[in-house]
Residue frames as qw, qx, qy, qz and C-alpha x, y, z in Angstrom:
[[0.217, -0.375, 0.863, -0.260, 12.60, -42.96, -39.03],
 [0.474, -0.033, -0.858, -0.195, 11.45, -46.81, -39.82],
 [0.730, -0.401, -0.252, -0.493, 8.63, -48.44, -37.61],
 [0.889, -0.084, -0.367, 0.262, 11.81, -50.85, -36.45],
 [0.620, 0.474, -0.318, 0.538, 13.67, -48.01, -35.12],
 [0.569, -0.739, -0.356, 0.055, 14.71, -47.34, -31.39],
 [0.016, -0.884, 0.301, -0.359, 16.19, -44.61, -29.53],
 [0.879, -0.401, -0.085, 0.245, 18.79, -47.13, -27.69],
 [0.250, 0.800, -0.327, 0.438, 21.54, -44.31, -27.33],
 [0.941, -0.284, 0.111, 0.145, 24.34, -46.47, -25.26],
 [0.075, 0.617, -0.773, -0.126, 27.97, -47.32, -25.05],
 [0.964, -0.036, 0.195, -0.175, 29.04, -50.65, -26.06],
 [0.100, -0.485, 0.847, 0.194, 32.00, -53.08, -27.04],
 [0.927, 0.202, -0.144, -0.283, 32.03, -55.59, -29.68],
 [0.282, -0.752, 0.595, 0.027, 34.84, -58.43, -29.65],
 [0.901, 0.274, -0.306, -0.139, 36.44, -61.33, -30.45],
 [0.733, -0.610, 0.297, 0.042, 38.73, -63.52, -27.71],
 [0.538, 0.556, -0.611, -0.165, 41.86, -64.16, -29.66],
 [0.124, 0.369, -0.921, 0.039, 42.65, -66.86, -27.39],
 [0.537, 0.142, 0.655, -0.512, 39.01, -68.64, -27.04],
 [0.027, 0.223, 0.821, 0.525, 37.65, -67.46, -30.04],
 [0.078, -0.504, -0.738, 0.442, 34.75, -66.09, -27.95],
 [0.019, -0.390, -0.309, -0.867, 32.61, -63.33, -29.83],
 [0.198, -0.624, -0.648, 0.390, 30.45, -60.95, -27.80],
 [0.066, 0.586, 0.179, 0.788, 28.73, -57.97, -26.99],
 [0.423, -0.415, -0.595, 0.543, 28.28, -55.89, -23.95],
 [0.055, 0.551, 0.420, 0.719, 26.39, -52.65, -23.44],
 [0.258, -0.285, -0.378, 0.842, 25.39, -49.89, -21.10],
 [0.105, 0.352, 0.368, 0.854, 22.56, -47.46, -21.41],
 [0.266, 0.305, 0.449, -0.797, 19.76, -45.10, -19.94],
 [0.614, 0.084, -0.451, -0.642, 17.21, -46.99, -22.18],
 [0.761, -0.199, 0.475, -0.395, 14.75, -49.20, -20.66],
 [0.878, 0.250, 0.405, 0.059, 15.84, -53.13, -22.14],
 [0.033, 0.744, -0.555, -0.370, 19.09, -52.00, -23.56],
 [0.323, -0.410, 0.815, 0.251, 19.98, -55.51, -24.51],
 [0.551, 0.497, 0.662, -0.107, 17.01, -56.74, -26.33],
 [0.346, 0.927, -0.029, -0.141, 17.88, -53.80, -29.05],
 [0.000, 0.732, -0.672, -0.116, 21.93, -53.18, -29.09],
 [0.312, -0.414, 0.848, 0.108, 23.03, -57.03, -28.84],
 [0.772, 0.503, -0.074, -0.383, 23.44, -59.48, -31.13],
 [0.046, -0.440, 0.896, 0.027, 26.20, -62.85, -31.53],
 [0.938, 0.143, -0.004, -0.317, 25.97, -66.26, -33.06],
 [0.764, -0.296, 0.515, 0.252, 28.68, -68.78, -32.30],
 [0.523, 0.005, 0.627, 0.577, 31.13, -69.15, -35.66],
 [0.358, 0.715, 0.483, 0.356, 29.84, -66.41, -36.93],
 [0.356, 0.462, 0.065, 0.810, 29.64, -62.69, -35.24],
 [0.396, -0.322, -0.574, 0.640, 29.03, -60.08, -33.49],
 [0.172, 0.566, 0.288, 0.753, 26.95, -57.06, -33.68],
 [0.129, -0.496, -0.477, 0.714, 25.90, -53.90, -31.60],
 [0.108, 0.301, 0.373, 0.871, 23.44, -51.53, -33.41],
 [0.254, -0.713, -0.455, 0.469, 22.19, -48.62, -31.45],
 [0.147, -0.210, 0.057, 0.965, 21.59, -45.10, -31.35],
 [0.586, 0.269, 0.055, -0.762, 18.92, -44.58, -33.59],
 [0.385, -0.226, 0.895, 0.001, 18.77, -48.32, -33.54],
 [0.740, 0.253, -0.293, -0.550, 17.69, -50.48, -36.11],
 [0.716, -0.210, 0.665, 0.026, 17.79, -54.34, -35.26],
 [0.901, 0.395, 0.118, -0.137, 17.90, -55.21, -38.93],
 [0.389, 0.691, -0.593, 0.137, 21.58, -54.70, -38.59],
 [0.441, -0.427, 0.769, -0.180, 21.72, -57.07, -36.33],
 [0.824, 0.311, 0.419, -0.222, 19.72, -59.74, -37.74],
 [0.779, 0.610, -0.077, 0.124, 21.40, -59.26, -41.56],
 [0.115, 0.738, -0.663, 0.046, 24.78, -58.74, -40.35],
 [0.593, -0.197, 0.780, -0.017, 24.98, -62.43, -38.94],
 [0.802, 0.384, 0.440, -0.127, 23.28, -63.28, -42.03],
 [0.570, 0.773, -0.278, -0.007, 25.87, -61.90, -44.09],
 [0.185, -0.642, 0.725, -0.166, 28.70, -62.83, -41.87],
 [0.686, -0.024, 0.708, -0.169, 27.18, -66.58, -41.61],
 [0.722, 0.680, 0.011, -0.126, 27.12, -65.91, -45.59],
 [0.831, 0.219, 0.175, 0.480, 30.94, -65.51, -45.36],
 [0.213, 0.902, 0.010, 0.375, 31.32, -62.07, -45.62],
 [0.542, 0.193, -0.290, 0.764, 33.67, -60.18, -43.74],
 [0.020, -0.814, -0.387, 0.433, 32.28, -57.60, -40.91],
 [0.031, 0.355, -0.265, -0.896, 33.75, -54.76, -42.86],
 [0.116, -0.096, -0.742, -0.653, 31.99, -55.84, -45.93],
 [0.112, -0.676, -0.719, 0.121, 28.40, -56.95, -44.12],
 [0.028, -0.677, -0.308, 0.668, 28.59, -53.52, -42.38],
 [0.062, -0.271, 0.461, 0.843, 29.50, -51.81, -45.94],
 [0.127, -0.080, -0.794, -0.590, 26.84, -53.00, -47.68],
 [0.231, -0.381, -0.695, 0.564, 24.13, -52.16, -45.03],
 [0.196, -0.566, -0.195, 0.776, 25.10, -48.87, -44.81],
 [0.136, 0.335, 0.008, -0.932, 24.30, -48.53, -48.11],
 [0.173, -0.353, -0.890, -0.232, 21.22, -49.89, -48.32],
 [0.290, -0.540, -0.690, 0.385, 20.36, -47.40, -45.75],
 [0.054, 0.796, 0.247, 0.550, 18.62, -44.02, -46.23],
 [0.513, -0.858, -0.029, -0.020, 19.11, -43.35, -42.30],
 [0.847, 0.029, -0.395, 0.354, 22.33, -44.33, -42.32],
 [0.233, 0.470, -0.347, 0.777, 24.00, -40.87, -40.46],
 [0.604, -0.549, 0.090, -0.571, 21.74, -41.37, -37.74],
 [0.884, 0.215, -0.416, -0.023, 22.96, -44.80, -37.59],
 [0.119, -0.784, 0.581, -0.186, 25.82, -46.44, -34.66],
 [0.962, 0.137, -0.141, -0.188, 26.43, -49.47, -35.63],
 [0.225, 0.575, -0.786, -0.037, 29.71, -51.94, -35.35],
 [0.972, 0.152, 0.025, -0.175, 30.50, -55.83, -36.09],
 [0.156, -0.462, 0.873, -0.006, 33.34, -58.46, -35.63],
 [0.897, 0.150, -0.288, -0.299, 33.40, -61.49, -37.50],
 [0.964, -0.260, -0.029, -0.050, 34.79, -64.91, -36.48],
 [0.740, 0.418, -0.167, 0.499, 38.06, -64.43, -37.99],
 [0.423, -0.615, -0.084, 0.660, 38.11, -61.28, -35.36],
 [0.235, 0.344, 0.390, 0.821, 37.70, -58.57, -38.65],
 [0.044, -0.582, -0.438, 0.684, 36.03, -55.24, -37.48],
 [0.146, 0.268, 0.171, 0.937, 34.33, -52.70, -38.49],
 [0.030, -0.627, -0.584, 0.515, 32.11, -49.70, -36.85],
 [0.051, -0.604, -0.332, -0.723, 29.89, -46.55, -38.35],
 [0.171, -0.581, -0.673, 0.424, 28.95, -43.93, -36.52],
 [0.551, 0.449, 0.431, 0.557, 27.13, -41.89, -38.30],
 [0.373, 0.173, -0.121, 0.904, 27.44, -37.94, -38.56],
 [0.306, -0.470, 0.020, -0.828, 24.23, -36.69, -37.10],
 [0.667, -0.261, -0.677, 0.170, 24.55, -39.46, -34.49],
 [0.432, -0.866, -0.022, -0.251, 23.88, -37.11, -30.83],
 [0.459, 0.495, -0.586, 0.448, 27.00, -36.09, -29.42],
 [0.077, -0.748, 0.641, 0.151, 29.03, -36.59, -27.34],
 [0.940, 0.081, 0.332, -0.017, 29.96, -40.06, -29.80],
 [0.275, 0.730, -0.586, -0.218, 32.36, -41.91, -31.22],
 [0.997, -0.036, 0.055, -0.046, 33.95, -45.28, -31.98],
 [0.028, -0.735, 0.668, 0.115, 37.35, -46.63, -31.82],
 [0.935, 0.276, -0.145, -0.166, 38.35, -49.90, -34.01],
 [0.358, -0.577, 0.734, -0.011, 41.11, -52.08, -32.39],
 [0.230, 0.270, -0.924, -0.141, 42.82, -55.63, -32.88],
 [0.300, -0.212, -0.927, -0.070, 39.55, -57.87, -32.73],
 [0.098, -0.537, -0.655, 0.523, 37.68, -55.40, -30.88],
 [0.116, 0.431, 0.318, 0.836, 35.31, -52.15, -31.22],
 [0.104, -0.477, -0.570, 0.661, 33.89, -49.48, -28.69],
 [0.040, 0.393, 0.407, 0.824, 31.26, -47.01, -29.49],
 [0.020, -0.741, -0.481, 0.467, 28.89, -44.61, -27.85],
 [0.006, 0.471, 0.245, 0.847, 27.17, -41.58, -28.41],
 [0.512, -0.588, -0.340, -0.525, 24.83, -39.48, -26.22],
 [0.735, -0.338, -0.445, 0.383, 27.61, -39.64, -23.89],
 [0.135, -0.968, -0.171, 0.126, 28.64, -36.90, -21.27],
 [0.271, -0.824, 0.391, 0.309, 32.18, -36.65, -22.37],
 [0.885, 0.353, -0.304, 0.005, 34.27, -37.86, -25.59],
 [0.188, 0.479, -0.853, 0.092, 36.52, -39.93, -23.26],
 [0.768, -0.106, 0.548, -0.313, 34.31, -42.71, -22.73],
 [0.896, 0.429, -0.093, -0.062, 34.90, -44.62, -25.91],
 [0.424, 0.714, -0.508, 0.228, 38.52, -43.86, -25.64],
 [0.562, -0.406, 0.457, -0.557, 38.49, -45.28, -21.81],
 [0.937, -0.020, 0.163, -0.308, 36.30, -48.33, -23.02],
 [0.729, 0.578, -0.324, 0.171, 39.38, -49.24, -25.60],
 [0.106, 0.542, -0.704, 0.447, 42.15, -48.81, -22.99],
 [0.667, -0.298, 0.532, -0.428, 40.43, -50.75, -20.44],
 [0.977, 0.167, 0.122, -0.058, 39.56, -53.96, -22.48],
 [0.668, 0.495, -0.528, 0.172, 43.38, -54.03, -24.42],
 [0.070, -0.517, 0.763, -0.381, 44.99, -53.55, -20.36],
 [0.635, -0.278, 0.601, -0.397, 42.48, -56.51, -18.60],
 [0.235, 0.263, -0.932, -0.090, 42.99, -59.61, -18.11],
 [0.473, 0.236, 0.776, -0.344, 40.85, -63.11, -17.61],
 [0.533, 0.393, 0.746, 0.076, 38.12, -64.20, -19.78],
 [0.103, 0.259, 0.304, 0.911, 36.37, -61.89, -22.17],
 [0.353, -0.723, -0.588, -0.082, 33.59, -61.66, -20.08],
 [0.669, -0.425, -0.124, 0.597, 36.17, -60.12, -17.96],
 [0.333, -0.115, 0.189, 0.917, 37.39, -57.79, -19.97],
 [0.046, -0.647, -0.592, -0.478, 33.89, -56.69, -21.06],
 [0.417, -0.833, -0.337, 0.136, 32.86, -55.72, -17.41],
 [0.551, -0.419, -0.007, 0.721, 36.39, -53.95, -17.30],
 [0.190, 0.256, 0.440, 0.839, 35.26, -51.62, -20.54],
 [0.217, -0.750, -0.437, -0.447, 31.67, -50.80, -19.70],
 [0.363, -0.823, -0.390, 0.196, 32.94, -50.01, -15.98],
 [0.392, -0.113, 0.193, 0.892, 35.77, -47.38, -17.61],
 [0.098, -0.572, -0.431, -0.691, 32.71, -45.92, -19.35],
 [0.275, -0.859, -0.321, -0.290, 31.12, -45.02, -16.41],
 [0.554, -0.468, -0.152, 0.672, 33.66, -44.10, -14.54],
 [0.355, 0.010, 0.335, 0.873, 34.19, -41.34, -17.26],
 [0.413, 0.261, 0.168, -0.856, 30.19, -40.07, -17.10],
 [0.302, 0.283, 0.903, 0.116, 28.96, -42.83, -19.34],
 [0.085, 0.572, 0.698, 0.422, 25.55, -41.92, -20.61],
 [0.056, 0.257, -0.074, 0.962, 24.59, -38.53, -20.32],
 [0.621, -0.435, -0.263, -0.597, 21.18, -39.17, -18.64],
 [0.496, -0.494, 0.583, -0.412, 22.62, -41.63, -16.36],
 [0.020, -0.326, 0.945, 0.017, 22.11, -45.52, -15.83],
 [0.701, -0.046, 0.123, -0.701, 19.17, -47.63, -16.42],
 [0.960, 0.085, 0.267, -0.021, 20.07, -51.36, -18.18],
 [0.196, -0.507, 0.807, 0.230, 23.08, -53.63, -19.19],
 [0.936, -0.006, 0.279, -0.214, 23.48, -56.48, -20.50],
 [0.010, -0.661, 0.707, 0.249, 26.14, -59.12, -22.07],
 [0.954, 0.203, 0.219, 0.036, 26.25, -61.94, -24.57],
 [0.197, -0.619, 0.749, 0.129, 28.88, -64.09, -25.39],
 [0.923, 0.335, -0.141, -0.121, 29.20, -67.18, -27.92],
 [0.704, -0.382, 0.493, 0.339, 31.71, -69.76, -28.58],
 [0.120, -0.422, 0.673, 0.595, 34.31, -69.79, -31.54],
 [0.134, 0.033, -0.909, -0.393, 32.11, -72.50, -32.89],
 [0.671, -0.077, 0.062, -0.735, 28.95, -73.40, -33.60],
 [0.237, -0.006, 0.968, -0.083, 27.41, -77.02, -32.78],
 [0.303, -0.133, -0.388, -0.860, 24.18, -75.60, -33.93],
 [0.434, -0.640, -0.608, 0.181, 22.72, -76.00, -30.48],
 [0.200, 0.744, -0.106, 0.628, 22.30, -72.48, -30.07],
 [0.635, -0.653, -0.003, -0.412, 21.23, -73.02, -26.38],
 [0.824, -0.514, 0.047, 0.235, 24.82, -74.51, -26.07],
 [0.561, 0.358, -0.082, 0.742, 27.03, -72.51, -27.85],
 [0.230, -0.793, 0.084, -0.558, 25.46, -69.44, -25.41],
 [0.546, -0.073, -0.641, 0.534, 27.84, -68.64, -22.64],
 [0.092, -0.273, -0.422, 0.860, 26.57, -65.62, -21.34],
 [0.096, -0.355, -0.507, -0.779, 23.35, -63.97, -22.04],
 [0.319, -0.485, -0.656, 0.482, 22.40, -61.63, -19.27],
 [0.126, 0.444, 0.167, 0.871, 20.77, -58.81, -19.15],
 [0.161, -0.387, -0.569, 0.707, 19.88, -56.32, -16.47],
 [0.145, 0.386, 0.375, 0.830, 16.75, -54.08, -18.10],
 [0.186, -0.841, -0.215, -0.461, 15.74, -51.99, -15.27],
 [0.737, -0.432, -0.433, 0.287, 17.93, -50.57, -12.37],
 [0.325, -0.944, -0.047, 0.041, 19.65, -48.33, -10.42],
 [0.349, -0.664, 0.651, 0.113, 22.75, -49.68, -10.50],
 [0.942, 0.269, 0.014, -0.202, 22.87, -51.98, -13.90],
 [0.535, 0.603, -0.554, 0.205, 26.51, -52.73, -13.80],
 [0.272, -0.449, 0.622, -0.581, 26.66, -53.37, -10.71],
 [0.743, 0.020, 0.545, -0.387, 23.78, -56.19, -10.91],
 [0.858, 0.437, -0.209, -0.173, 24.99, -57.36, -14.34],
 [0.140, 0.363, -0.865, 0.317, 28.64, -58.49, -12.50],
 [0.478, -0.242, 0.624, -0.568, 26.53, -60.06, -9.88],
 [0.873, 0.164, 0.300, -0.348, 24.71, -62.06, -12.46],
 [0.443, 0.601, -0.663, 0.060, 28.26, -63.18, -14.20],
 [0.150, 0.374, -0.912, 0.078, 29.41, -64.61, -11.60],
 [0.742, 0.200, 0.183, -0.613, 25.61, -66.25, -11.34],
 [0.771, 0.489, -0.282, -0.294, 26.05, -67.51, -14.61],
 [0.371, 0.575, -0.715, 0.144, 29.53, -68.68, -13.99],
 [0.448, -0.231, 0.661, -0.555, 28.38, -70.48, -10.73],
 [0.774, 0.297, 0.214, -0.516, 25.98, -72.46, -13.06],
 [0.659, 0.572, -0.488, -0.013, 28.54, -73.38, -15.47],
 [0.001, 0.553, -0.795, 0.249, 30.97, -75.08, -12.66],
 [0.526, -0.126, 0.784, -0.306, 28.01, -77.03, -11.08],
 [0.939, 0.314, 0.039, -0.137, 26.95, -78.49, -14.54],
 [0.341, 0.616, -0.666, 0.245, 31.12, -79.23, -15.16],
 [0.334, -0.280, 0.720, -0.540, 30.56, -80.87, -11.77],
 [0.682, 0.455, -0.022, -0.573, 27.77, -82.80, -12.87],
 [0.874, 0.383, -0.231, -0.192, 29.13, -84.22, -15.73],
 [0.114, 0.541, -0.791, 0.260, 32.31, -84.89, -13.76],
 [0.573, -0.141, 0.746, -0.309, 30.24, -87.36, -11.45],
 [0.879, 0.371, 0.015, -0.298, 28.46, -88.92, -14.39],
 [0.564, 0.615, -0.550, 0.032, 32.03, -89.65, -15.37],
 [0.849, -0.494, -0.167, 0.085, 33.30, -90.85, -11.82],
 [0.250, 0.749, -0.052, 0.612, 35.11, -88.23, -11.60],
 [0.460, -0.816, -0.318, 0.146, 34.87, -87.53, -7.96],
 [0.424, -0.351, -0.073, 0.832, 38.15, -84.93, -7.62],
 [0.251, 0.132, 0.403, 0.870, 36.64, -82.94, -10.60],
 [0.250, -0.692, -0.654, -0.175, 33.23, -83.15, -9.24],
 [0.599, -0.559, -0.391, 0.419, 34.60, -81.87, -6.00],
 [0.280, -0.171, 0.180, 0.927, 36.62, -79.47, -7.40],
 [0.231, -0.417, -0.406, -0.780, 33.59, -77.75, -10.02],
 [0.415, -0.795, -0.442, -0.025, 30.95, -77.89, -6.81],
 [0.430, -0.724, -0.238, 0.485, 32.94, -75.64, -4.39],
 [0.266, -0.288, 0.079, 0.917, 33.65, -73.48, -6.76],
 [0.330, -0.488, -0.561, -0.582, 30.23, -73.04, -7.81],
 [0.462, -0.657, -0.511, 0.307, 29.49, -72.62, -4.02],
 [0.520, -0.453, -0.380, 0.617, 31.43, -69.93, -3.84],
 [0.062, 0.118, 0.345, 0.929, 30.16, -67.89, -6.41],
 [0.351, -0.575, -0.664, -0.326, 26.69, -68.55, -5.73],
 [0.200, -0.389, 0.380, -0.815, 26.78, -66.91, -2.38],
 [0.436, -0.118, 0.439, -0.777, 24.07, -67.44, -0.29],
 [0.758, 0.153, -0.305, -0.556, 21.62, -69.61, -2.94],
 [0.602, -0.456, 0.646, -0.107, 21.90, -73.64, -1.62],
 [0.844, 0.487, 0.037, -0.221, 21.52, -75.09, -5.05],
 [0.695, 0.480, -0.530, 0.079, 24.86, -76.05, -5.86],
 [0.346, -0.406, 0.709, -0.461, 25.21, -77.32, -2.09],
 [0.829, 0.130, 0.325, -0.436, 21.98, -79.53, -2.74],
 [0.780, 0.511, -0.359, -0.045, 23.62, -80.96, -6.50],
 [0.118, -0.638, 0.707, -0.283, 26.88, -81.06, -4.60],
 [0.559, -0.242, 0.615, -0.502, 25.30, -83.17, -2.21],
 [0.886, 0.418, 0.140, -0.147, 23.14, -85.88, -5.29],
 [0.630, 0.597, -0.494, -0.046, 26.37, -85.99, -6.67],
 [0.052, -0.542, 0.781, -0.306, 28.41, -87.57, -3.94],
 [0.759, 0.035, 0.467, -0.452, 25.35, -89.95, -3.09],
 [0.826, 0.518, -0.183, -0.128, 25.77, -90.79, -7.34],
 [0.537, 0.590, -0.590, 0.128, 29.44, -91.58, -6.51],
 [0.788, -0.275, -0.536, 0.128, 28.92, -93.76, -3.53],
 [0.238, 0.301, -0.317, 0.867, 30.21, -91.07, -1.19],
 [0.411, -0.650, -0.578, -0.274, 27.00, -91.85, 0.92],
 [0.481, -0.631, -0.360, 0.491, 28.19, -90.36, 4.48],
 [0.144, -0.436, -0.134, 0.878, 29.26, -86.84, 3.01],
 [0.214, -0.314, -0.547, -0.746, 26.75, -86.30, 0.53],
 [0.410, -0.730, -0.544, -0.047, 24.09, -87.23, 3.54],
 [0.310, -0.475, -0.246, 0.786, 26.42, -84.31, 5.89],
 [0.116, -0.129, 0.166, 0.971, 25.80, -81.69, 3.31],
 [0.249, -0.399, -0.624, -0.624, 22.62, -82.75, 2.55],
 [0.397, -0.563, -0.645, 0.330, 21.75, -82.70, 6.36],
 [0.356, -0.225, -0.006, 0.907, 23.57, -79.23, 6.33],
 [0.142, -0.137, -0.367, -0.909, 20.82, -77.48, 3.20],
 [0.301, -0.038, -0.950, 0.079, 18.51, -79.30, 4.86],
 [0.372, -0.362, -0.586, 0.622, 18.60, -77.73, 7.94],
 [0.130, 0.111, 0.011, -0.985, 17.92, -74.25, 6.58],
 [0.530, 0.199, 0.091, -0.819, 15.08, -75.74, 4.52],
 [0.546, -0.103, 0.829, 0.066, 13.50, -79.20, 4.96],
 [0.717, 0.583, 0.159, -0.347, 11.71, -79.15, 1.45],
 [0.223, 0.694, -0.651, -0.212, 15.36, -79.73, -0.07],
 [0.229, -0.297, 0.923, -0.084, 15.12, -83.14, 1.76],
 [0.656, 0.445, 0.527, -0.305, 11.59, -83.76, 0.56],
 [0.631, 0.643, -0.278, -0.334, 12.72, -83.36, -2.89],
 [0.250, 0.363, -0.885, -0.148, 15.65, -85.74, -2.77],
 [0.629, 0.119, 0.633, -0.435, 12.54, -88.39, -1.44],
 [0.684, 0.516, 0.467, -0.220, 11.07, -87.96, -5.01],
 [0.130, -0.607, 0.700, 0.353, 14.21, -88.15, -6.70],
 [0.949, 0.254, -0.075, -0.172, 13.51, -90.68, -9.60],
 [0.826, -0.427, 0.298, 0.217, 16.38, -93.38, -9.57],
 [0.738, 0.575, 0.207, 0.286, 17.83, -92.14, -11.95],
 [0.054, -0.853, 0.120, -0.505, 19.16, -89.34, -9.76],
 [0.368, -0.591, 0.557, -0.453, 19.18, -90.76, -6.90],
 [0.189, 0.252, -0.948, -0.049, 20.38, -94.76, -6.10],
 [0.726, -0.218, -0.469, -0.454, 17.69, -96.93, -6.17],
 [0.375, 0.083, -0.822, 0.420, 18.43, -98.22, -2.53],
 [0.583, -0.680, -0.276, -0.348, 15.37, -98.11, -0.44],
 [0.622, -0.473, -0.242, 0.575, 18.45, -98.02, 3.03],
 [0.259, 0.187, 0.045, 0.946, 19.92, -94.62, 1.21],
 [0.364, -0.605, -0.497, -0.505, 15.70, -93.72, 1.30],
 [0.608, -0.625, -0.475, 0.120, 15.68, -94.64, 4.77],
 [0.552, -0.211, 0.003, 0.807, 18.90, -92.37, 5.51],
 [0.037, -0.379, -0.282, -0.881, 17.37, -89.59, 3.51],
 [0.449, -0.640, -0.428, -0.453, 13.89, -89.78, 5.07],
 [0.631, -0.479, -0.451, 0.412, 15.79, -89.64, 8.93],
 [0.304, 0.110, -0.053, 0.945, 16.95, -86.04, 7.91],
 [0.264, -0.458, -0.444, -0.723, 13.21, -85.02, 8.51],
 [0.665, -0.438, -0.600, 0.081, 13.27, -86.02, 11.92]]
């Protein structure tokens, strides 16, 4: 075994959204930091998972072939035989176009396998039963919603079926867009990972709709920059209501309505986050005016919530 190689024995799903375009990976495993190892995805390019007796250089050169043009089949083909280890080896890859292909090789630790679908691939090994792979496949072709969606709907068929034969330790899930801008830090939609828990599926949904909470109140955001104010309105409360508890997209909420002259219910909600905790109100103080209207009366209005 190579210096690079790790023991990340796991289920996973690679994919491509046919109707986004959206390329991802998503993973499951009783290995501490599952996601740092198995995942791998670069906007307009691909997708990889490479696990088991894991080598990351399949991640790393498969984009680089795939971002060469290749084809996943081909990238993965040309790997594999490059690779003395290869039978140890569980590897699969989806290119932009939505082309598959998976290895898994033949002294890979049972119970494993992979199934290759229309834009998609499951694999495991080191699982307690060979219907988890078969599971992961049926789940993702029946669910609907995003692909994020349909990820969480594969990995929780795996465990429902015994998943990893040791049990549960870390998740995790990345997701690109069709395209690249070659801002990688905006073509990433999802990139979450859960790498120690009791219950990693459980806290990797939780941090979805996190993520997704984050995404509505920047939409929101740029909706006020626009003067927007229904679209604003509309991306904050549904960023509230994912967030749960957390007042941050109450507090934006709030700076935005103030930005769109909406001064009496932006101060109610801001009175409202306030209340729980005045330090929210001391920040909008030292708001630069750029944020917040340069109006030394709005100031004065702000600075009465402290009273």
């Amino acid at each position: 075994m190579m210096p690079t190689d790790q023991l990340a024995h796991t289920y996973s799903i690679v994919a491509r959204d046919a109707d986004s375009g959206q390329l991802g990976v998503a993973v499951q495993s009783h290995y501490f930091s599952v996601g740092s190892v198995v995942t791998w995805a670069e906007a307009g390019v691909g997708a990889v998972a490479s696990q088991a007796f894991s080598d990351p250089a399949y991640g790393k050169l498969g984009l680089d072939l795939m971002r060469a043009r290749k084809s996943a089949p081909d990238a993965l083909a040309g790997l594999l035989a490059a690779d003395p280890m290869k039978e140890v080896r569980q590897v699969a890859m989806v290119d932009a176009l939505g082309r598959v292909a998976a290895h898994t090789g033949s002294t890979t630790i049972p119970e494993a396998g992979h199934i290759v679908g229309d834009g998609f691939s499951v694999q495991a090994n080191m699982m307690l039963k060979n219907t988890v792979w078969p599971a992961m496949a049926a789940a993702y072709r029946s669910a609907k919603g995003e692909l994020v969606d349909r990820f969480l709907a594969a990995l929780d068929a795996a465990e429902a079926e015994g998943g990893d034969i040791r049990g549960r330790q870390s998740a995790a899930i990345l997701i690109v867009e069709a395209k690249s801008t070659g801002r990688p830090w905006i073509d990433t939609i999802f990139d979450l990972r859960v790498d120690d828990a009791a219950e990693p599926l459980v806290e990797v949904r939780r941090l979805v709709a996190v993520r997704r909470a984050y995404i509505h109140m920047r939409l929101g955001n740029e909706a006020a920059q626009r003067g927007d104010l229904e679209t604003t309105e509309r991306e904050f409360n549904a960023a509230e209501r994912l967030i749960g508890d957390n007042p941050e997209m109450r507090y934006w909420h709030a700076i935005a309505l103030l930005q769109l002259g909406k001064i009496d219910a932006g101060l109610a909600i801001l009175r409202e986050v306030g209340h729980r905790d005045r330090n929210w109100i001391e920040l909008t103080l030292r708001l630069p005016a750029l944020l917040l209207i340069g109006d030394a009366s709005l100031k004065d209005r702000v600075r009465k919530l402290l009273e």
